[in-house]
C-alpha positions in Angstrom: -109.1 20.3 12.1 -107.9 19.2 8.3 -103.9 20.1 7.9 -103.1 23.3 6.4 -101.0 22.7 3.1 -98.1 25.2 2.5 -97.4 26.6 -1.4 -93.9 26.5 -2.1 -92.1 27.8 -4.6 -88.3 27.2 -5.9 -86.0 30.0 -6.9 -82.9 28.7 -8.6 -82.9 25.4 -9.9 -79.0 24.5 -9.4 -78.3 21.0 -8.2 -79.0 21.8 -4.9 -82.6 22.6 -5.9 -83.4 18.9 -6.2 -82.9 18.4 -2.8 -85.0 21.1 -1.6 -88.1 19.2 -4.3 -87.7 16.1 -2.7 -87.9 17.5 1.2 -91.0 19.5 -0.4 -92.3 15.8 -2.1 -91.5 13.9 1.0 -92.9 16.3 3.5 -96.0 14.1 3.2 -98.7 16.7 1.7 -98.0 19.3 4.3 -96.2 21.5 1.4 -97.0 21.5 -2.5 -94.3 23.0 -4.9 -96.6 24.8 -7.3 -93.7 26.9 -8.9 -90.3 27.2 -10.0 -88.2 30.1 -11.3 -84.8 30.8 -12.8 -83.2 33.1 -14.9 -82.5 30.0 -17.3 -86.5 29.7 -18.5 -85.1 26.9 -20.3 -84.0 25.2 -17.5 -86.6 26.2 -15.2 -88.8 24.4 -17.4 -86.9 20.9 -17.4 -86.4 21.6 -13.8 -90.5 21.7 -13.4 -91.1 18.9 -15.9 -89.1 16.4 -14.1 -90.3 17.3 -10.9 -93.8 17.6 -12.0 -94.1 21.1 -11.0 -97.0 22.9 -13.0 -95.7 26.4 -13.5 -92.3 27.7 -14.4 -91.1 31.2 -14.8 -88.2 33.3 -15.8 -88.0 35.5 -13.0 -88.6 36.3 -9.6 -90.3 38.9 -10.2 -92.5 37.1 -12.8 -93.1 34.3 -10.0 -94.1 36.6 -7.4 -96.7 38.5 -9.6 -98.1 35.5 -11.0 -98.4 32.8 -7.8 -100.1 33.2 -3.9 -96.9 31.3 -2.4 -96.2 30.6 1.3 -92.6 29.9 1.0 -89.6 30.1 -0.9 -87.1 28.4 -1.3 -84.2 30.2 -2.7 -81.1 28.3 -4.0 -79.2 30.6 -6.2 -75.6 31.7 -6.0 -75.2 33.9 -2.9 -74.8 37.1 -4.4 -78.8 36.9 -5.3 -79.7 35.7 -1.6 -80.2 39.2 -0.1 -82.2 40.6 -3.0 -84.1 37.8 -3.7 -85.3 37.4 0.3 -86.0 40.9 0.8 -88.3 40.8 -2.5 -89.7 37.5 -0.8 -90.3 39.5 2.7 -91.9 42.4 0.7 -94.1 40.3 -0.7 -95.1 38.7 2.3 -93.6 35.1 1.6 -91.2 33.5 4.0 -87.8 33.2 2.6 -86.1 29.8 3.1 -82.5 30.8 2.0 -79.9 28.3 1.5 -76.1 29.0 2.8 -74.1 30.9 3.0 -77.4 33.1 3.1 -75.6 36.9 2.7 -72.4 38.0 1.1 -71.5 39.8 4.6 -72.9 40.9 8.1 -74.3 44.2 7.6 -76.3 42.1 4.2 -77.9 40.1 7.0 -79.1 42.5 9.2 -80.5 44.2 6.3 -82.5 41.0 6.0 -83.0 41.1 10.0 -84.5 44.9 9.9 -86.9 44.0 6.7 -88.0 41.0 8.5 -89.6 42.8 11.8 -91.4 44.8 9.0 -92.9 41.9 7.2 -95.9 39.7 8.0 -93.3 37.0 6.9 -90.0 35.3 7.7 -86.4 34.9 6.7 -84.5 31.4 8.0 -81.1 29.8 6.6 -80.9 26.4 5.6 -78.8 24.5 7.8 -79.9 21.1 8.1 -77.2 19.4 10.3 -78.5 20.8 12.9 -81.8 18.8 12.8 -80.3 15.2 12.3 -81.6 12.6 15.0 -77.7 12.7 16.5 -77.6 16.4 16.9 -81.0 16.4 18.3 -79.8 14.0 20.5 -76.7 15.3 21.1 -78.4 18.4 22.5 -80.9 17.1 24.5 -78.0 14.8 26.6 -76.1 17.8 26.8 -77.2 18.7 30.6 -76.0 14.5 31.5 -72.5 14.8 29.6 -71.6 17.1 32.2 -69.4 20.5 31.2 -68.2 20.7 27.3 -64.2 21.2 27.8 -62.7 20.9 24.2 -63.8 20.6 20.9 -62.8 20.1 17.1 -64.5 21.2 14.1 -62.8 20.2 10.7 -64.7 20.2 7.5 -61.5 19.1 5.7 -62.6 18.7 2.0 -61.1 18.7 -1.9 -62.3 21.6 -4.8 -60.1 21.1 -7.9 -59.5 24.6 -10.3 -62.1 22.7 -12.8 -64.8 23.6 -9.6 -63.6 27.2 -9.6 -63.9 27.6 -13.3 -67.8 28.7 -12.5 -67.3 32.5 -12.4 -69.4 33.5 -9.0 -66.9 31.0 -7.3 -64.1 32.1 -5.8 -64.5 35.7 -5.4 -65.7 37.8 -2.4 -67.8 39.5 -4.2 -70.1 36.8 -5.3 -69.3 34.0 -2.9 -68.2 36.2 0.0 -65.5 33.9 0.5 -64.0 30.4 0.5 -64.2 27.2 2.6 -64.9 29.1 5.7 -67.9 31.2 4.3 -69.7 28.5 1.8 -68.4 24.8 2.9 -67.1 24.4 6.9 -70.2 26.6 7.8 -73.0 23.6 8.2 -69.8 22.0 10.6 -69.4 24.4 12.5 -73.6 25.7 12.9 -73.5 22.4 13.7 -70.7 23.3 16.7 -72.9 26.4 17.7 -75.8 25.0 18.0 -74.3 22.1 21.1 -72.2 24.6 22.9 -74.3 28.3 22.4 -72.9 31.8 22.3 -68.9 31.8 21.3 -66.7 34.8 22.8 -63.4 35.4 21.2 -61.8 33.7 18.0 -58.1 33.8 17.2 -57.4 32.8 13.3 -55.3 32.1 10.4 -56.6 32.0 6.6 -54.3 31.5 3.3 -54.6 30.7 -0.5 -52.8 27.6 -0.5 -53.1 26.2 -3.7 -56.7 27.2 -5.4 -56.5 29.9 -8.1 -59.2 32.7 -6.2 -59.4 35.8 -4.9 -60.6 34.2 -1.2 -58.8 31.7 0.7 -58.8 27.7 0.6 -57.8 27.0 4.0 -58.5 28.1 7.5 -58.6 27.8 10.8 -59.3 28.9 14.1 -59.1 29.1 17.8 -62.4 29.5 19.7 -63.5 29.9 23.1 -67.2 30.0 24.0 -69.0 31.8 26.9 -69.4 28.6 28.8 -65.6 28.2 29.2 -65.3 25.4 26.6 -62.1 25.9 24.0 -62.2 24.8 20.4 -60.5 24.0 16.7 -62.2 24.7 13.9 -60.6 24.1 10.4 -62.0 24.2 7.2 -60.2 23.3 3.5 -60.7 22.7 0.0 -57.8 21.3 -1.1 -57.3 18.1 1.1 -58.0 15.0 -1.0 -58.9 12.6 2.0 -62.3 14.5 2.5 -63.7 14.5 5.8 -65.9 16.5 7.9 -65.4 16.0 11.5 -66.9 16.8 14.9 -66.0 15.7 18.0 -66.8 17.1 21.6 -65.1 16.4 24.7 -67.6 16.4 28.0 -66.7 16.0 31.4 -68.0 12.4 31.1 -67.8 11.4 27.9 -66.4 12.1 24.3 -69.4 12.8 21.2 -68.2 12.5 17.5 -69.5 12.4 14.4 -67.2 11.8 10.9 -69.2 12.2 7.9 -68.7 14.0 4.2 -72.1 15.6 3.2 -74.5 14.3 5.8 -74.6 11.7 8.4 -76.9 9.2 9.6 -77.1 8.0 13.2 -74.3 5.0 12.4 -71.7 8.1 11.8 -72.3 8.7 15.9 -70.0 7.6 18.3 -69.7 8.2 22.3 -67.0 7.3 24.7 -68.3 7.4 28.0 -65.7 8.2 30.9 -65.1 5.9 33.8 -68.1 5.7 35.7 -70.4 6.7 33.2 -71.3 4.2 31.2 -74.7 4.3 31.3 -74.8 7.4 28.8 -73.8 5.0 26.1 -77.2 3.4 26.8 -78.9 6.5 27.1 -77.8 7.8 23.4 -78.7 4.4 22.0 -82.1 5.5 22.8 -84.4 6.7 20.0 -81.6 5.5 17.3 -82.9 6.8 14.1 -82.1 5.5 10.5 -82.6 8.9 8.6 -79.6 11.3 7.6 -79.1 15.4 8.0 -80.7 16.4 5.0 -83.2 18.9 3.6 -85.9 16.4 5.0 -85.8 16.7 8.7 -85.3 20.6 8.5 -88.3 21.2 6.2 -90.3 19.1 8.8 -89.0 21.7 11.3 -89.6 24.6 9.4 -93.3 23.5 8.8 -93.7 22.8 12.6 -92.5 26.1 13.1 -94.9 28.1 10.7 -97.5 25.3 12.0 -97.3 26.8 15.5 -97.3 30.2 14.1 -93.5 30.9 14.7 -90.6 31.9 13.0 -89.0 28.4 11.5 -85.4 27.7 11.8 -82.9 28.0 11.7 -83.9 31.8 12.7 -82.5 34.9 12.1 -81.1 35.1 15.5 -79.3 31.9 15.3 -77.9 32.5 11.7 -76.4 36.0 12.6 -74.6 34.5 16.0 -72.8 31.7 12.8 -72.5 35.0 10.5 -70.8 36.8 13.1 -68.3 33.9 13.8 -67.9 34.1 10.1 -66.6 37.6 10.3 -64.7 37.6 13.8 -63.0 34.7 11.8 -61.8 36.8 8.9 -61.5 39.6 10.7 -58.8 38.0 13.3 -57.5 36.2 10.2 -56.7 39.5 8.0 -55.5 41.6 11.4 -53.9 39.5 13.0 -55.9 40.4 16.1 -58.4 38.4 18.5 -62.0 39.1 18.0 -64.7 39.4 20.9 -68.3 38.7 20.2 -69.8 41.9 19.4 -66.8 43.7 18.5 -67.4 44.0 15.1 -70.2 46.9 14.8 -71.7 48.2 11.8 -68.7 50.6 11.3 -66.6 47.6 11.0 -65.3 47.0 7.6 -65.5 43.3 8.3 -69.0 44.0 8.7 -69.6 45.4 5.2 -67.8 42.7 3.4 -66.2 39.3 4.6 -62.6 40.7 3.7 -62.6 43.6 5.3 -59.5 45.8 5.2 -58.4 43.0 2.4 -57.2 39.6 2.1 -53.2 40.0 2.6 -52.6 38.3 -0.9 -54.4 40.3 -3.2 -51.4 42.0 -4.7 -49.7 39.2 -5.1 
C-alpha cells in the first residue's frame, strides 16, 4: 500500500516557521508544504520563495478558501493561536499549534470542546518530549525504581531590546512571562516522566524586565505518585541554562541543555548496586536532537494510525493547568490542588487572575 502524503500548510512565518519547513522537508515525502500564509504578504512570499513553497497568501482565511490542506502549522504570536485553530478545526484541518498554544485555560478548553466537534485535531508543539533521551528516559522509568525528587530550571537571559516587540511582555498577548512562553517545553518535559502533578506552591516577581508579566518564577510541586519537585524558570540570568534532573530510587537522570539537546547532554548516576542501568541507557544511543523533526515524525505516525497526534489535547491541558495553579498560588499566596481551578476561576479566564501584585506600581 503506497504512503499517504500529508498537505501542510504554514501560518506565520516568524523565525520559528523555518523550523517547522525543515521538519516538513525532512519528514522524508510523508508531508508536502504546499502553502504559506501571513498577514505580511510580503513576507509570506519570501518566506515561500526560499523554501520553495508554491503558493503564498495574506491570510488565513484566504489560505483556507483557496487550498485542500491536512495540517497546519500555526506559528504566530499567541494571541492568534485560539482563533486561528478553531478556524483550522472548522474547516476540518488539524491544527499543529506551537507554544504556549492559548492565552489562558478556559481559551484551551474552548479548543478542547471545538475539537470533539471536528473531523480534525488540535496538538501543541512540544518537541522535548520526543528526543531519543526522553523517550528513553520514559521507557526505563519502571527499572529506576520510584522518582523521589526533581529539579526543573529553564534559567535563561531576554534583554529590554527582546521586549521591545509589542505582543511581548503583556498578558494579554503573551499570556505571560518565562513561566507561560519559555520554562514550559522544561517542564512538559517534567510531566511527561513523572504523570499527573497534585498541588503547586509558588512565587513570581518582575525582577528587572520592563513588562506587565513577570521575569522570574518558581515553584514547589508535588505529583500524585509522591515524588516532590523545583521548578524555576527566568529571563534575566545571563549564564543560560535549562536543566533537568530526576532523582530515582536507583539512580540520578539529567539533562543540561539551552534550546535542545542531543543524547551527549544525558547523563545517569546509577546507585550502588545498580550499575547495570548505565548499560541499559547506553542502549539505542541516538545522535539526533529535540527538535521539530522527531515530533513531526510522531505527529505523522499518529494521523497514520488514524489517531489524535501529540502532544494531545489531554496532555497539553494537564501542562496548561500547571500553568495556572502556578500563577494562581503565585498571585494568592495560596497552594493549588489539581482541579481546583474550575471554569469560574479567574485564573482560568486569564493567566493573571485576580492581578499580578505589581501592576500599580
Amino acid at each position: 500500500m503506497s504512503q499517504r502524503t500529508y498537505r501542510a500548510a504554514i501560518i506565520g512565518t516568524g523565525a520559528i516557521a523555518h523550523a517547522h519547513a525543515e521538519a516538513v522537508r525532512a519528514s522524508g515525502g510523508r508531508a508536502e508544504l504546499v502553502a504559506v500564509a501571513d498577514v505580511d504578504a510580503e513576507r509570506a512570499r519570501e518566506f515561500a520563495d526560499r523554501h520553495g513553497v508554491p503558493h503564498a497568501y495574506g491570510s488565513t482565511d484566504e489560505l483556507l478558501a483557496a487550498q485542500e490542506l491536512d495540517i497546519a502549522h500555526l506559528c504566530t504570536p499567541p494571541a492568534l493561536h485560539a482563533p486561528l485553530a478553531l478556524a483550522c478545526l472548522e474547516a476540518g484541518v488539524t491544527a499543529l499549534v506551537e507554544k504556549p498554544p492559548t492565552l489562558s485555560l478556559a481559551e484551551f478548553d474552548t479548543l478542547v470542546e471545538a475539537e470533539g466537534r471536528s473531523s480534525a485535531h488540535v496538538a501543541t508543539v512540544l518537541q522535548h518530549r520526543f528526543g531519543a533521551g526522553a523517550v528513553r528516559l520514559r521507557r526505563l522509568a519502571g527499572e529506576l525504581g520510584r522518582p523521589l525528587l526533581a529539579t526543573c530550571h529553564t534559567r535563561w537571559f531576554r534583554d529590554e531590546a527582546y521586549y521591545a516587540v509589542p505582543w511581548r511582555g503583556t498578558w494579554e498577548s503573551e499570556g505571560g512571562g518565562p513561566t507561560m512562553g519559555h520554562g514550559i517545553h522544561q517542564f512538559d518535559l517534567l510531566l511527561s516522566v513523572l504523570g499527573p502533578w497534585r498541588e503547586v506552591t509558588a512565587v513570581a516577581a518582575r525582577q528587572a524586565r520592563p513588562v506587565d508579566t513577570e521575569d522570574v518564577s518558581a515553584a514547589l510541586v508535588t505529583f500524585e505518585s509522591g515524588a516532590v519537585a523545583t521548578v524555576v524558570n527566568s529571563v534575566v540570568s545571563p549564564r543560560q541554562t535549562s536543566e533537568l534532573r530526576l532523582d530515582y530510587e536507583h539512580a540520578t537522570v539529567e539533562v543540561e541543555h539551552l534550546y535542545g539537546y542531543t543524547d551527549d547532554d544525558w547523563t545517569i548516576t546509577p546507585a550502588p548496586g545498580h550499575d547495570v542501568l548505565a548499560e541499559r541507557w547506553k542502549q539505542d544511543h541516538g545522535s539526533g536532537s529535540s527538535g521539530h523533526g522527531d515530533w513531526f515524525a510522531a505527529v505523522l505516525d499518529a494521523l497514520d494510525a488514524g489517531q489524535a497526534p501529540p502532544v494531545t489535547a489531554a496532555d497539553t491541558r494537564q501542562t496548561m493547568e500547571f500553568i495556572a495553579a502556578l500563577y494562581a498560588s503565585a498571585f494568592t499566596g495560596e497552594r493549588v490542588r489539581a482541579g481546583q481551578i474550575t471554569a469560574g476561576s479567574p485564573f482560568a479566564r486569564r493567566m493573571d487572575g485576580t492581578g499580578a501584585p505589581w501592576r500599580n506600581q
